[in-house]
HTML snippet that shows the backbone in 3Dmol.js (N, CA, C, O; Angstrom):
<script src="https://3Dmol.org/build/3Dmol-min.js"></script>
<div id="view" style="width:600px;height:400px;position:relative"></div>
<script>
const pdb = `
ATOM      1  N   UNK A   1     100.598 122.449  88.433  1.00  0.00           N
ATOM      2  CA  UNK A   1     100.369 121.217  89.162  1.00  0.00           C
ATOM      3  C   UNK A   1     100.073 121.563  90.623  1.00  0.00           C
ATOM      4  O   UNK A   1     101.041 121.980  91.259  1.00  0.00           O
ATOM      5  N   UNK A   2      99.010 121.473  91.207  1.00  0.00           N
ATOM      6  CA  UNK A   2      98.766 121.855  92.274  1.00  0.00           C
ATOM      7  C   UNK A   2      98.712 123.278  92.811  1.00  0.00           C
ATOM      8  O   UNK A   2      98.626 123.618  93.991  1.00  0.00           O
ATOM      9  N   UNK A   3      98.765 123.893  91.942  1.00  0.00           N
ATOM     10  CA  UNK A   3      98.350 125.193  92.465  1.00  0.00           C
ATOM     11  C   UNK A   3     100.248 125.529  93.034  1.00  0.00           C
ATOM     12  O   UNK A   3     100.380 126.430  93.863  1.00  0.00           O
ATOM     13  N   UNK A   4     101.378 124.889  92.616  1.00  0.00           N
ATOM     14  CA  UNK A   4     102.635 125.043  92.326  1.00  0.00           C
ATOM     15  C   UNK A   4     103.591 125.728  91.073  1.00  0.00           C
ATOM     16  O   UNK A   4     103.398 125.520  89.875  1.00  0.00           O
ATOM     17  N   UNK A   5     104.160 126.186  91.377  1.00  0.00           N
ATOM     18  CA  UNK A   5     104.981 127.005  90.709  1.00  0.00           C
ATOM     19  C   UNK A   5     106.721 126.485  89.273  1.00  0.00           C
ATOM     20  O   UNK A   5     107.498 125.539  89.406  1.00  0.00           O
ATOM     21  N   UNK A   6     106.715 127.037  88.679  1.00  0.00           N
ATOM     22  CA  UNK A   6     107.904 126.779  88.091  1.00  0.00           C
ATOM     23  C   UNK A   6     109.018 126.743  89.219  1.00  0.00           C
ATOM     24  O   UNK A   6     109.696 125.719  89.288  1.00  0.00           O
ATOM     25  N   UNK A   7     109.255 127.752  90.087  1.00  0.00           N
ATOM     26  CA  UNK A   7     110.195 127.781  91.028  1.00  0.00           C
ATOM     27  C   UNK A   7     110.127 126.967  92.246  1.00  0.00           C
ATOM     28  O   UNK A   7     111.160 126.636  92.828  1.00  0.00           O
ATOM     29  N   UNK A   8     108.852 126.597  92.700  1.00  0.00           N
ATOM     30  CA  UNK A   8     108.630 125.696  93.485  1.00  0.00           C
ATOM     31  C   UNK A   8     109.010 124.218  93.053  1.00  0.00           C
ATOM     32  O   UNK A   8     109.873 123.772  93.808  1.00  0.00           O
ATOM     33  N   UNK A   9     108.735 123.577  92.344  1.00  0.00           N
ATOM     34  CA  UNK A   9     108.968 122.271  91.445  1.00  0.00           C
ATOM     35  C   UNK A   9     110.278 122.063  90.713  1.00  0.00           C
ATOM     36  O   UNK A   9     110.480 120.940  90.251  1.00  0.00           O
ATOM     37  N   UNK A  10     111.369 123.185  90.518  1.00  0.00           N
ATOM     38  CA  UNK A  10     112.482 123.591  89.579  1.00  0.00           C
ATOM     39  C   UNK A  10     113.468 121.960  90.118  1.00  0.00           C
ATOM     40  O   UNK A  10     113.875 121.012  89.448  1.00  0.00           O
ATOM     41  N   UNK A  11     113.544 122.256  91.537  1.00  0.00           N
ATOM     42  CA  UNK A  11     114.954 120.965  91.811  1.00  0.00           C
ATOM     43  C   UNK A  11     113.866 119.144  91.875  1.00  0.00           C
ATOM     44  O   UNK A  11     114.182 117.954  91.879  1.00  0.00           O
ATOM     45  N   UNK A  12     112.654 119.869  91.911  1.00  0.00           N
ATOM     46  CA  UNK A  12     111.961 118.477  91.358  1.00  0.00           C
ATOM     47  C   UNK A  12     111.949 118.047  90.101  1.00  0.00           C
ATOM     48  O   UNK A  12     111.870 116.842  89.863  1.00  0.00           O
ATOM     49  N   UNK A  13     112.012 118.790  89.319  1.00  0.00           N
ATOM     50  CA  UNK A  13     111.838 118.351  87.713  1.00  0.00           C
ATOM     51  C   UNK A  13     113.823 118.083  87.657  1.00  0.00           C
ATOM     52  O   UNK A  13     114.336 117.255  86.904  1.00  0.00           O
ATOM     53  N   UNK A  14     114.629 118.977  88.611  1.00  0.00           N
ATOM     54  CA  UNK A  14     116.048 118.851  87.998  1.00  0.00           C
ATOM     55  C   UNK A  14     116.541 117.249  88.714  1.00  0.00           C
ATOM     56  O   UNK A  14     116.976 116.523  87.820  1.00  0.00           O
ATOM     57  N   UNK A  15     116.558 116.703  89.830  1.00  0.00           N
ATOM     58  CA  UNK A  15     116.158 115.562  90.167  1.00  0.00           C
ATOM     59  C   UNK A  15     115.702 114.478  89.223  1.00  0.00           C
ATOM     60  O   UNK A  15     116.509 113.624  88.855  1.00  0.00           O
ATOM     61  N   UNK A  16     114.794 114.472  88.927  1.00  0.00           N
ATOM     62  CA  UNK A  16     113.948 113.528  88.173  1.00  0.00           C
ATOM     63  C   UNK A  16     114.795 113.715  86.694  1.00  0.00           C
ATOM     64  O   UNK A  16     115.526 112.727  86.623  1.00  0.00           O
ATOM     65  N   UNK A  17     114.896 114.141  86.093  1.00  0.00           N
ATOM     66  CA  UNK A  17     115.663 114.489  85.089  1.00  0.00           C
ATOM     67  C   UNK A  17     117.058 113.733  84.976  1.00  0.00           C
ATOM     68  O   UNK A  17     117.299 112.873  84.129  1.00  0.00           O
ATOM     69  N   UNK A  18     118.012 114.211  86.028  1.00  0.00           N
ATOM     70  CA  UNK A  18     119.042 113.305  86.109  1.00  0.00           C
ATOM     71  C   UNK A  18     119.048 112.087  86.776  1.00  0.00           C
ATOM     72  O   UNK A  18     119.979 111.283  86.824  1.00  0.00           O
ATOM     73  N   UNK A  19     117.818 111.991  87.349  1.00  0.00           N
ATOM     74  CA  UNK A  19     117.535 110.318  87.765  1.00  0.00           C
ATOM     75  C   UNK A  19     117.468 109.497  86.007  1.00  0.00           C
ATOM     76  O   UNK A  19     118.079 108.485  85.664  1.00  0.00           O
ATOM     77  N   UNK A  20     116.687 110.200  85.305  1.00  0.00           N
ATOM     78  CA  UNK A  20     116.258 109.712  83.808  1.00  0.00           C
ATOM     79  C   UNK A  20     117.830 109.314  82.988  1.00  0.00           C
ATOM     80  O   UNK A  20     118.017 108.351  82.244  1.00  0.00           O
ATOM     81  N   UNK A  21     118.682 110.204  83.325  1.00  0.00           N
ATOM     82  CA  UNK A  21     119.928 109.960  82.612  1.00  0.00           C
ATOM     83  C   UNK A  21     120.469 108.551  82.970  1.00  0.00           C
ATOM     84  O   UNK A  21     120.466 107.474  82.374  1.00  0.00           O
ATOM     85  N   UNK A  22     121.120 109.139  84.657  1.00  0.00           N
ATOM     86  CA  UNK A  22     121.229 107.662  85.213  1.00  0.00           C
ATOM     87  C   UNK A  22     120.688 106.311  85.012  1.00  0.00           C
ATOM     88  O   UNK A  22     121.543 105.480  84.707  1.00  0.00           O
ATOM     89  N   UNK A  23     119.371 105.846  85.115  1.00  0.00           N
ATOM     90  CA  UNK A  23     118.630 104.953  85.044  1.00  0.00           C
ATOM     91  C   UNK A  23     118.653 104.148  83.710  1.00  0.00           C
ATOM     92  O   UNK A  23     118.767 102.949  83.454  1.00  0.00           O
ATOM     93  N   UNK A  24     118.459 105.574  82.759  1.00  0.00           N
ATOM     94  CA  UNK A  24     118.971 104.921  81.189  1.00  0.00           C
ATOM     95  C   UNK A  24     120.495 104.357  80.895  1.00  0.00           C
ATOM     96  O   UNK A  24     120.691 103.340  80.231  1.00  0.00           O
ATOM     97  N   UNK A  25     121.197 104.887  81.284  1.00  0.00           N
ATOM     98  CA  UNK A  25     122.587 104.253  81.139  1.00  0.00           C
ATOM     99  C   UNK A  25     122.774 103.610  81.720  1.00  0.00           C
ATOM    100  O   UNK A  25     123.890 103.127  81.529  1.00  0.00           O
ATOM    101  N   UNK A  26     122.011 103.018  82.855  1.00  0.00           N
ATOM    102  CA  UNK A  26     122.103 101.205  83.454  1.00  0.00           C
ATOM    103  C   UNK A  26     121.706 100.368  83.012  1.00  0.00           C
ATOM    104  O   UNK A  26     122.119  99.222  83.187  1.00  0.00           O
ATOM    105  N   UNK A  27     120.346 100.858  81.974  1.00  0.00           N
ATOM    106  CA  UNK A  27     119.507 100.207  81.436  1.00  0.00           C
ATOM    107  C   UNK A  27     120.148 100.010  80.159  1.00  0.00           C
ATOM    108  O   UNK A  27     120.275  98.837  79.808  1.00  0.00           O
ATOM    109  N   UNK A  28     120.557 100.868  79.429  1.00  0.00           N
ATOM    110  CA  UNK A  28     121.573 100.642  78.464  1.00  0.00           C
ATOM    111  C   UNK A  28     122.903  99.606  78.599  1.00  0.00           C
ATOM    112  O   UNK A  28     123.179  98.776  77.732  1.00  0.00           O
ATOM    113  N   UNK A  29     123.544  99.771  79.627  1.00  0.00           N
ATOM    114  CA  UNK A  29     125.087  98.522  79.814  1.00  0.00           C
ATOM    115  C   UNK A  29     124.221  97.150  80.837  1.00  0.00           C
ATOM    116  O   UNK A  29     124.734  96.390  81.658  1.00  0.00           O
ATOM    117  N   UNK A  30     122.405  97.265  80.267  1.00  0.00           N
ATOM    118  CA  UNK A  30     122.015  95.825  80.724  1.00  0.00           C
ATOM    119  C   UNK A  30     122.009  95.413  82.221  1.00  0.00           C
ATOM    120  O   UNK A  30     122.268  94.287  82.647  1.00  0.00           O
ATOM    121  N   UNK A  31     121.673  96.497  82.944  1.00  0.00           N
ATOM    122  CA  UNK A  31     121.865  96.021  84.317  1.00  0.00           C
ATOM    123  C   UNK A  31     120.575  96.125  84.827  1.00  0.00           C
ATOM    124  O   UNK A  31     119.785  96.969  84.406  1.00  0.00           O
ATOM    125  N   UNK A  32     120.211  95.046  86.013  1.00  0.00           N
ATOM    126  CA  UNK A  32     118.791  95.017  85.836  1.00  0.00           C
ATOM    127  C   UNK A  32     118.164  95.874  86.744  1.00  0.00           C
ATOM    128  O   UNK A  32     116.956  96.068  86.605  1.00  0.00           O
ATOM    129  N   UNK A  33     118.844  96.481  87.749  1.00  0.00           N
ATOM    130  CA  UNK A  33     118.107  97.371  88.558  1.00  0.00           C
ATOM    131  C   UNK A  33     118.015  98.922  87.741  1.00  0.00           C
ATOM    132  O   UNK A  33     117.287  99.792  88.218  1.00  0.00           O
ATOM    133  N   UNK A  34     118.665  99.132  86.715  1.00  0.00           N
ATOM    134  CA  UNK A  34     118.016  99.854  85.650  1.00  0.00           C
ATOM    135  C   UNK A  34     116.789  99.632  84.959  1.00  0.00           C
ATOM    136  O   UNK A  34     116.208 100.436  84.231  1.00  0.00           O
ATOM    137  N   UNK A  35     116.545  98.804  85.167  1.00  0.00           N
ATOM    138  CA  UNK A  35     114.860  99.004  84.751  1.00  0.00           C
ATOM    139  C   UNK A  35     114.024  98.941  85.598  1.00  0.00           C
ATOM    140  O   UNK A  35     112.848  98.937  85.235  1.00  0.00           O
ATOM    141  N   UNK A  36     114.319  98.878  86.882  1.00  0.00           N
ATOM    142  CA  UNK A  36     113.576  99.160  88.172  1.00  0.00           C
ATOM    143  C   UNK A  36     113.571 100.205  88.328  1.00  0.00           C
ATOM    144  O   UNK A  36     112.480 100.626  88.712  1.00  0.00           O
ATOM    145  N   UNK A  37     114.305 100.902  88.216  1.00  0.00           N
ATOM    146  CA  UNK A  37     114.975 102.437  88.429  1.00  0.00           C
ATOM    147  C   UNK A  37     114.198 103.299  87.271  1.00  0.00           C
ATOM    148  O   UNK A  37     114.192 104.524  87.392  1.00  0.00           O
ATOM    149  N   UNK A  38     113.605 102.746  86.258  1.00  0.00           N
ATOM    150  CA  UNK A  38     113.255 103.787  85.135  1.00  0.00           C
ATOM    151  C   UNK A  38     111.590 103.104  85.396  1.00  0.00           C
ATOM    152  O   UNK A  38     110.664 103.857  85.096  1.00  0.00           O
ATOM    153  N   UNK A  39     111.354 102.168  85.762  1.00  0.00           N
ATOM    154  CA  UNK A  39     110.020 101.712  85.762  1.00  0.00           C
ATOM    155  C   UNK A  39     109.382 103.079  87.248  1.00  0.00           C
ATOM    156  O   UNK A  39     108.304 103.643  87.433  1.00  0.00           O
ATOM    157  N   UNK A  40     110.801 103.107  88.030  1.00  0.00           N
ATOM    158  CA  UNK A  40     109.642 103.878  88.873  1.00  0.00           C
ATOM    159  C   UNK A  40     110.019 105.688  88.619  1.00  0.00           C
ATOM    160  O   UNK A  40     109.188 106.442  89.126  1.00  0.00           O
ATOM    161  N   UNK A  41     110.955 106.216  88.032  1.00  0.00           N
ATOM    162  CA  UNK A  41     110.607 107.105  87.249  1.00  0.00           C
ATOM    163  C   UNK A  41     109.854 107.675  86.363  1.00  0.00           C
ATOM    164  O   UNK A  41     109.661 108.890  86.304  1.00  0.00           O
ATOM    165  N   UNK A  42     109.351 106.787  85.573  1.00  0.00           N
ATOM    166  CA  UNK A  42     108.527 106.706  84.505  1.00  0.00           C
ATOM    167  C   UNK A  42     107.081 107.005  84.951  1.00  0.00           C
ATOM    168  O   UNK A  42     106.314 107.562  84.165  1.00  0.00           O
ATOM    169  N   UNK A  43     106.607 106.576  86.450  1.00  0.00           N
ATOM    170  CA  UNK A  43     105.878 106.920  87.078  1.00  0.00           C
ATOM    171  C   UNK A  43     105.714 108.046  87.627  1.00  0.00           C
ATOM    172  O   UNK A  43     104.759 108.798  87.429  1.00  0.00           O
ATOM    173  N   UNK A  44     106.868 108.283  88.536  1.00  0.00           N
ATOM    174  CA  UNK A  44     106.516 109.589  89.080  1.00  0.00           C
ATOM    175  C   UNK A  44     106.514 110.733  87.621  1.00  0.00           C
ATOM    176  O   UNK A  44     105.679 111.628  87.489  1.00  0.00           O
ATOM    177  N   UNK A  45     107.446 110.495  86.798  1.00  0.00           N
ATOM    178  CA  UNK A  45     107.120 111.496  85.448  1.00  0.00           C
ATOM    179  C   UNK A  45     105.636 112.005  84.912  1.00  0.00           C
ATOM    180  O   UNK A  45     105.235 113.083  84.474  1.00  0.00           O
ATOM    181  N   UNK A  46     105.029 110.759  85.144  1.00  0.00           N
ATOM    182  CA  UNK A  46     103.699 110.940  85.035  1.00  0.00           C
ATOM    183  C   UNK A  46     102.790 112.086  85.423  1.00  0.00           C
ATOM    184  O   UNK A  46     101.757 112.588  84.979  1.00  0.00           O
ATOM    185  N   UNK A  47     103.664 112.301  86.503  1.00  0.00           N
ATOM    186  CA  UNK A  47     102.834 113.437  87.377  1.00  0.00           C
ATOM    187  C   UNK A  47     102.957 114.551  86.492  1.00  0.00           C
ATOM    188  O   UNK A  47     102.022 115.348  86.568  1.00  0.00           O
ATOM    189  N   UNK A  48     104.090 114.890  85.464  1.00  0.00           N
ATOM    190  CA  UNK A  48     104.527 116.371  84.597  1.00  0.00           C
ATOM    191  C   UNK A  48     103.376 115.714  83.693  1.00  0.00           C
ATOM    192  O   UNK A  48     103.155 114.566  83.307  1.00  0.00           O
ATOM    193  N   UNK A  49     102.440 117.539  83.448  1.00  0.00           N
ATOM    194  CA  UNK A  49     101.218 117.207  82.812  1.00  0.00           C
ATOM    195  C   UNK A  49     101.602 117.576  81.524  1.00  0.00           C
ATOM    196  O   UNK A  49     102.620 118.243  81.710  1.00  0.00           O
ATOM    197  N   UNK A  50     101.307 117.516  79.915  1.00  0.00           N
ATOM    198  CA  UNK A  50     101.427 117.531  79.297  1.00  0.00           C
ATOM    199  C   UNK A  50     102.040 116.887  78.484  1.00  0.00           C
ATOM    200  O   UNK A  50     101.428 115.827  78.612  1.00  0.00           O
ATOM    201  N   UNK A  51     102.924 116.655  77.592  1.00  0.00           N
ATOM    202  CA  UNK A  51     103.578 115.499  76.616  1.00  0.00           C
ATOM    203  C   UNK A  51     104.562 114.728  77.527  1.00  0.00           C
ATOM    204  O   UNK A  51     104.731 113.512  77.445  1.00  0.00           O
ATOM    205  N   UNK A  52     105.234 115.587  78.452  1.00  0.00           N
ATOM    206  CA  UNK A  52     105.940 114.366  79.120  1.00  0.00           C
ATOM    207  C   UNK A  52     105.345 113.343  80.014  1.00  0.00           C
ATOM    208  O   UNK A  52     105.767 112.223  80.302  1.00  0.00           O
ATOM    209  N   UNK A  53     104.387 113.903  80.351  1.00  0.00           N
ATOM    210  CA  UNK A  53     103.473 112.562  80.894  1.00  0.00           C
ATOM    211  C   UNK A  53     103.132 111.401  79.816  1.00  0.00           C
ATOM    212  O   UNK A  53     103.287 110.185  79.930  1.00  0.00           O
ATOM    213  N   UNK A  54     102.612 112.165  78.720  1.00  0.00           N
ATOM    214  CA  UNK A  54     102.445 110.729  77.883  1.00  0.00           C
ATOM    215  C   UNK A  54     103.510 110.452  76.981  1.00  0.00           C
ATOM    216  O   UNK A  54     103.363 109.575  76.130  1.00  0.00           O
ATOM    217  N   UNK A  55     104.738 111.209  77.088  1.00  0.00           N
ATOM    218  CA  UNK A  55     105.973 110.061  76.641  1.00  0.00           C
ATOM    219  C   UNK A  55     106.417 108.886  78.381  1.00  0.00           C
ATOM    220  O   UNK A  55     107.027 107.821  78.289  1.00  0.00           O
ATOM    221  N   UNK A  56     106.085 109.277  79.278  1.00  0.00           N
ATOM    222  CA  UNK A  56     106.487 108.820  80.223  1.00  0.00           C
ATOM    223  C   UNK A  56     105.385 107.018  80.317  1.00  0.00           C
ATOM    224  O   UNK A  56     105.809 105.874  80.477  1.00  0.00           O
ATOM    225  N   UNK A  57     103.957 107.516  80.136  1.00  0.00           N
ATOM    226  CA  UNK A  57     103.448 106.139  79.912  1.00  0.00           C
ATOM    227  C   UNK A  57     103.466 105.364  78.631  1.00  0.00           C
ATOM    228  O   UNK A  57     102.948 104.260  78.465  1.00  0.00           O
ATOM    229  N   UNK A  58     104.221 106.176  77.612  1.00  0.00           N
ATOM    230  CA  UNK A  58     104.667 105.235  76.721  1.00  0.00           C
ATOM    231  C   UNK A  58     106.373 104.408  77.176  1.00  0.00           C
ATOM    232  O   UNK A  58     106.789 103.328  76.756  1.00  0.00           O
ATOM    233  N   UNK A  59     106.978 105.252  78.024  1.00  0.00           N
ATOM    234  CA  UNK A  59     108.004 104.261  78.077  1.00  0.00           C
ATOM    235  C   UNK A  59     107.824 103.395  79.790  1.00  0.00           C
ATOM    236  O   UNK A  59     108.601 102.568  80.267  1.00  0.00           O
ATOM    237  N   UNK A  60     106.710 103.872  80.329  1.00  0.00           N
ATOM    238  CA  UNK A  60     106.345 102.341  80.912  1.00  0.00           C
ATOM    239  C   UNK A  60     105.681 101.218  80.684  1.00  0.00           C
ATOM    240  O   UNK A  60     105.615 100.324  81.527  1.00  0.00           O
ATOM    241  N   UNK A  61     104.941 101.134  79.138  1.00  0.00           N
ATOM    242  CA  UNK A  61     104.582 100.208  78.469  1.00  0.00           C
ATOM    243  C   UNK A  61     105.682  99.756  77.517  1.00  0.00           C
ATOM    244  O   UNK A  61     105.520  98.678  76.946  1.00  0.00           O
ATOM    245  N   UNK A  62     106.741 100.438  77.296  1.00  0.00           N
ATOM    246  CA  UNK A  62     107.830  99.975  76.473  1.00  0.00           C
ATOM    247  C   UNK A  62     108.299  99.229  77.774  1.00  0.00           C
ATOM    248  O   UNK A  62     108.088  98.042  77.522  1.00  0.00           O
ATOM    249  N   UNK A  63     108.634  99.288  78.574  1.00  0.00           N
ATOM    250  CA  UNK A  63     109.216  98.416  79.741  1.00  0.00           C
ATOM    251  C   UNK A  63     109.292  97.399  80.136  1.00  0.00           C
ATOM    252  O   UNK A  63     110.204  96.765  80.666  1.00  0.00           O
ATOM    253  N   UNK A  64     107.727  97.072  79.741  1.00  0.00           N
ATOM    254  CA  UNK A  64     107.089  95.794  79.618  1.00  0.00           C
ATOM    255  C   UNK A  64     107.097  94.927  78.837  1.00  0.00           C
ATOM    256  O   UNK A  64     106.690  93.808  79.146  1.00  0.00           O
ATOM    257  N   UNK A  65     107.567  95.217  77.607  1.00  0.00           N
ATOM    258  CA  UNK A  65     107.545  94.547  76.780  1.00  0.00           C
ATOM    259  C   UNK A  65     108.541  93.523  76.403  1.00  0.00           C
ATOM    260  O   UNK A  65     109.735  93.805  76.297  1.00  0.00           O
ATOM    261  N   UNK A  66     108.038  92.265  76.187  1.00  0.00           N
ATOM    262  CA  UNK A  66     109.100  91.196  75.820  1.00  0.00           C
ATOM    263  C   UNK A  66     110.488  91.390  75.799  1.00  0.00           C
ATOM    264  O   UNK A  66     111.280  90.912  76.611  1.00  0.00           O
ATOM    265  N   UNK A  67     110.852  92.371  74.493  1.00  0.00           N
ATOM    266  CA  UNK A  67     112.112  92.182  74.416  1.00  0.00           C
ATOM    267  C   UNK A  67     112.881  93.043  74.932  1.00  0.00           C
ATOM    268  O   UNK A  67     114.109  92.977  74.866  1.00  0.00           O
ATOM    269  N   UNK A  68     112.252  93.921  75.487  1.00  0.00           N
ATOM    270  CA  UNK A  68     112.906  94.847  76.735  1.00  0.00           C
ATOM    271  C   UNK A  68     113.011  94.566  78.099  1.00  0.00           C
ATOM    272  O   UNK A  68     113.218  95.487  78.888  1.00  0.00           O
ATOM    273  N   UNK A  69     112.883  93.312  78.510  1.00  0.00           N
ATOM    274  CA  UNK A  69     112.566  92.456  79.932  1.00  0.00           C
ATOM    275  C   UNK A  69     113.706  91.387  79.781  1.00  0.00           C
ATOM    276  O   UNK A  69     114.434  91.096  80.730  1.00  0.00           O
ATOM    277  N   UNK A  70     113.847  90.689  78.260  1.00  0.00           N
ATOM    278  CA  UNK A  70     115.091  89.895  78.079  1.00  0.00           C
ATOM    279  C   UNK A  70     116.319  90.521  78.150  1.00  0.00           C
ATOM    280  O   UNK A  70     117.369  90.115  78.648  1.00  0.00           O
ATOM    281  N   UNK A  71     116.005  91.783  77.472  1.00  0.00           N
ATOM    282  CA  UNK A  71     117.566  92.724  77.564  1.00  0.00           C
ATOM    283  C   UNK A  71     118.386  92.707  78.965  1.00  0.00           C
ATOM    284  O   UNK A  71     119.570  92.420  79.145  1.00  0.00           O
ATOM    285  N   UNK A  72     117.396  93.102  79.901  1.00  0.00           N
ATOM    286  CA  UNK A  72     118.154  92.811  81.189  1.00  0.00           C
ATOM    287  C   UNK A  72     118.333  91.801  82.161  1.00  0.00           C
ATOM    288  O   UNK A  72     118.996  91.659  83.189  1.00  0.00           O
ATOM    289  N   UNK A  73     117.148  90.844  81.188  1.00  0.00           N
ATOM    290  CA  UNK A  73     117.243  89.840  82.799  1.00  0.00           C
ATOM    291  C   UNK A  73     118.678  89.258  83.090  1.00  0.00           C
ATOM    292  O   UNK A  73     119.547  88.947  82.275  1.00  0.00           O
ATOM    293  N   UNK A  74     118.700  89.195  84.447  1.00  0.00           N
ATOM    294  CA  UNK A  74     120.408  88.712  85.262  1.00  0.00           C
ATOM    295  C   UNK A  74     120.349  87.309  84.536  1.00  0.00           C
ATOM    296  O   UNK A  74     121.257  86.493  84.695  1.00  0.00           O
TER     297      UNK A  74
END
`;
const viewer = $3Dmol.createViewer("view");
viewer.addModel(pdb, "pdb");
viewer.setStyle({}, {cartoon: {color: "spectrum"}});
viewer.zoomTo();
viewer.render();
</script>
């Protein structure tokens, strides 16, 4: 990615990673700034090229969706 390194990017991917944990287990006990929190993860994930990018825009179209928007609303 950019002409960047495994070691350069290491506490970026470790970051983002445990942001993913966090975010899901808010989003899980229904709280709604958990899905704010994974909507903009889900984005920057995007940036990791290969399958996690496109599991990442599949779960920002899961985000969107109906019954994943009722789950949390306050």
């Amino acid at each position: 990615m950019l002409g960047f390194g495994a070691a350069e990017l290491g506490w970026y991917y470790l970051v983002l990673g445990l942001s993913w944990i966090g975010a899901l287990t808010a989003l899980w006990i229904q709280q709604h700034w958990g899905w704010v929190i994974c909507l903009g993860i889900a984005l920057l994930s995007i940036t990791y090229a290969g399958p996690g990018g496109v599991v990442s825009i599949l779960i920002a179209i899961l985000l969107y969706i109906p019954i994943t928007r009722t789950w949390v609303e306050p």
